[in-house]
C-alpha positions in Angstrom: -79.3 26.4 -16.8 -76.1 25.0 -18.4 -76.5 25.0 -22.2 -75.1 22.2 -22.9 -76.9 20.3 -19.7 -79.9 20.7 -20.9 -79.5 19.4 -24.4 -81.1 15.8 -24.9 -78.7 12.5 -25.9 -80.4 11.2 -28.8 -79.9 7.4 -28.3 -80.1 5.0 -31.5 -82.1 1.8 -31.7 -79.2 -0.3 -31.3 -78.0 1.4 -28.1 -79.2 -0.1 -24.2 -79.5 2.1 -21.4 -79.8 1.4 -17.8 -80.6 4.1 -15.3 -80.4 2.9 -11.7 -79.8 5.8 -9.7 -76.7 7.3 -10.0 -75.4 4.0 -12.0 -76.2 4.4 -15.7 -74.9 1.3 -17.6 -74.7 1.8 -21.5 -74.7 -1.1 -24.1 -74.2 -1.5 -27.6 -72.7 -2.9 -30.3 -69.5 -2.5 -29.5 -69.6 -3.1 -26.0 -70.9 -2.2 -22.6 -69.8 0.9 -20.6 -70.9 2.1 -16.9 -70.5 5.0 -14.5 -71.2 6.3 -11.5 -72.2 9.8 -11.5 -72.2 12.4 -8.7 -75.7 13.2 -6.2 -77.6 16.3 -7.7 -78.4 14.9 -11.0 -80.8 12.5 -12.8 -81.5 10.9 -15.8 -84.9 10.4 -17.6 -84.9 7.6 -20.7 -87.9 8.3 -22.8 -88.5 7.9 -26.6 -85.0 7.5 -27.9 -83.3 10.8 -25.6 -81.8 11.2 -22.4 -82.7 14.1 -20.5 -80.6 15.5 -17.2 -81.3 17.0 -15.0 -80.1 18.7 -12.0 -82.0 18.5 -8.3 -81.0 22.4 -7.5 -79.6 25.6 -8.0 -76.1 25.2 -5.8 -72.9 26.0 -7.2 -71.7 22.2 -7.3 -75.2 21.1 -8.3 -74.6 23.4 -12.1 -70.8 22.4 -11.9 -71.6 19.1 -12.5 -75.1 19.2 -14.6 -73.2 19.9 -18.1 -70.1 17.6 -17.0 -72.1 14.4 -16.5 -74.6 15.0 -19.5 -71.0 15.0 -21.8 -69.3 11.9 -19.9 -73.4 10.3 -20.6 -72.9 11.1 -24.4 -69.4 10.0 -25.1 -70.8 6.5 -23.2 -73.5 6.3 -25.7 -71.3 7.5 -28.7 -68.6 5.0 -27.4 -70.9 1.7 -27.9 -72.4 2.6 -30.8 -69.6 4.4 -32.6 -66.1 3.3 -31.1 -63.5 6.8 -30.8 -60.1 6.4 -32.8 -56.9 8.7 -31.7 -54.0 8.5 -34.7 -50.3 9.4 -34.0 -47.7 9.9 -36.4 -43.9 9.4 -35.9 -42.0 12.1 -37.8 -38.0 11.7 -37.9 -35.4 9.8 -39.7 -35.4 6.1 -38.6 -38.3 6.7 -36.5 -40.4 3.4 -37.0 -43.3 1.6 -35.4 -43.9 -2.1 -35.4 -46.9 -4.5 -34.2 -46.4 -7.6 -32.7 -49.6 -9.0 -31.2 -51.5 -7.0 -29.3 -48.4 -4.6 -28.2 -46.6 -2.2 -30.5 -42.8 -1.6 -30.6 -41.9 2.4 -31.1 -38.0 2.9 -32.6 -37.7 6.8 -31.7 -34.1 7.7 -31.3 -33.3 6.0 -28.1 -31.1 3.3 -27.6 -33.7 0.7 -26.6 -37.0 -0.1 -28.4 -39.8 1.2 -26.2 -42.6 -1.4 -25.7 -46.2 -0.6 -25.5 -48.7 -2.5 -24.2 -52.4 -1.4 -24.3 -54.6 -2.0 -21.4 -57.9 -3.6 -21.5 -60.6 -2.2 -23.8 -58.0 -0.5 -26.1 -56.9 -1.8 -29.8 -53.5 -0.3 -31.3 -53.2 -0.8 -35.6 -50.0 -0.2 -37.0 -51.0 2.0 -40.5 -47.5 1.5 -42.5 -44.3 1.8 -40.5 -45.1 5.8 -39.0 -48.8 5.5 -38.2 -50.2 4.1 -35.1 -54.4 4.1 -34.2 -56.0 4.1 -31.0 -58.8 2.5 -31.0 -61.3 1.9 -28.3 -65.2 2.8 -26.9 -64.2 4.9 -24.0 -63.3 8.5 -25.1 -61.4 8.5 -21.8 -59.2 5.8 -21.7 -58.4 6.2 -25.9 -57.3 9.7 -25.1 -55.4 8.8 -22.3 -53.3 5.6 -23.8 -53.2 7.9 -26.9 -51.3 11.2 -24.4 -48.6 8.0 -22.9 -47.6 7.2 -26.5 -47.0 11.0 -27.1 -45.1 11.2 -24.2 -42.2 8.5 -25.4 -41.1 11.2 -27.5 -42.8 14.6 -27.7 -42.7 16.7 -30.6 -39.6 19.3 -30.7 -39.9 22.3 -32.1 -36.3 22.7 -33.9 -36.3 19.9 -36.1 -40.1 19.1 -35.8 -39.0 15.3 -34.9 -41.3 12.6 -32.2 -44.7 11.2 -32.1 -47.4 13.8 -33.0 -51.2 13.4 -33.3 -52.4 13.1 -36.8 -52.7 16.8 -38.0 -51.1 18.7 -35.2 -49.1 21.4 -36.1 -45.7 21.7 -34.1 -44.6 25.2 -33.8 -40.9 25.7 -35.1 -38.3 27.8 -33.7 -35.3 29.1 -35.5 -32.6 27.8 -33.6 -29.1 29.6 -32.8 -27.4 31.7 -35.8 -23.7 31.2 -37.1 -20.8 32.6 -36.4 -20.2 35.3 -39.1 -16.8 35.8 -40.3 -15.4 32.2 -39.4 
């Protein structure tokens, strides 16, 4: 049985769930999420905790058991909760700006690089080199969170680009001198 499969989702009061098959929708108070999951599993509600279960033994069946209990709980933490993903710009002149709903990243280029978050998702501009991702599915925040990276990666001689909040980017030394010149 996979260990983490066959741990209960404790649910909270203020948190709605809807089994209908392989359809669980999930609302709470900051939203409403739904999914489809896979055949070979179930889902029982009963006195605050989701239980799943799997139908059989077969090697997809137990793939999938632990998978769709984790996607269930980040759908129940999501509503009640909300999941926030911070970047940090780290280079001279690098800058961030909010206008609206989109955000304007200055990192090195000759053009300002626009971003525009899809539905669902918040972006907060924290000073001019802090930028938060904010939305309910864990998914989609990590996701919109990765593009953002990707403008301008961290690199590792100078340390400059758009870094999560507490990453550590691994320096290298870069090419010696010429002695004797």
């Amino acid at each position: 049985m996979s260990r983490i499969g066959k741990l209960p989702i404790p649910v909270a009061k203020n948190v709605q769930v809807d089994v209908a098959g392989l359809s669980v929708k999930v609302k709470g108070p900051k939203g409403e999420l739904s999914r489809d999951f896979p055949e070979g599993v179930s889902f029982v509600v009963e006195d605050g905790k989701i239980v799943v279960a799997r139908a059989d033994d077969a090697k997809r069946t137990r793939a999938i058991h632990g998978l769709s209990r984790s996607l269930l709980a980040n759908m129940v933490i999501g509503v009640s909760d909300g999941y926030t993903k911070t970047l940090e710009l780290q280079g001279v002149g690098y800058r961030v700006t909010q206008s609206g709903e989109k955000v304007t990243l200055a990192v090195g280029y000759s053009h300002p690089v626009e971003v525009v978050p899809p539905p669902g998702i918040t972006l907060e501009v924290d000073g001019t080199t802090k930028v938060h991702v904010k939305g309910i599915d864990k998914e989609l925040v990590g996701q919109v969170a990765a593009n953002i990276r990707k403008v301008r990666k961290p690199e590792p001689y100078k340390g400059k680009g758009i870094r999560y909040l507490g990453e550590k980017v691994r320096r290298k030394a870069g090419k010696a001198g010429k002695a004797g010149k």
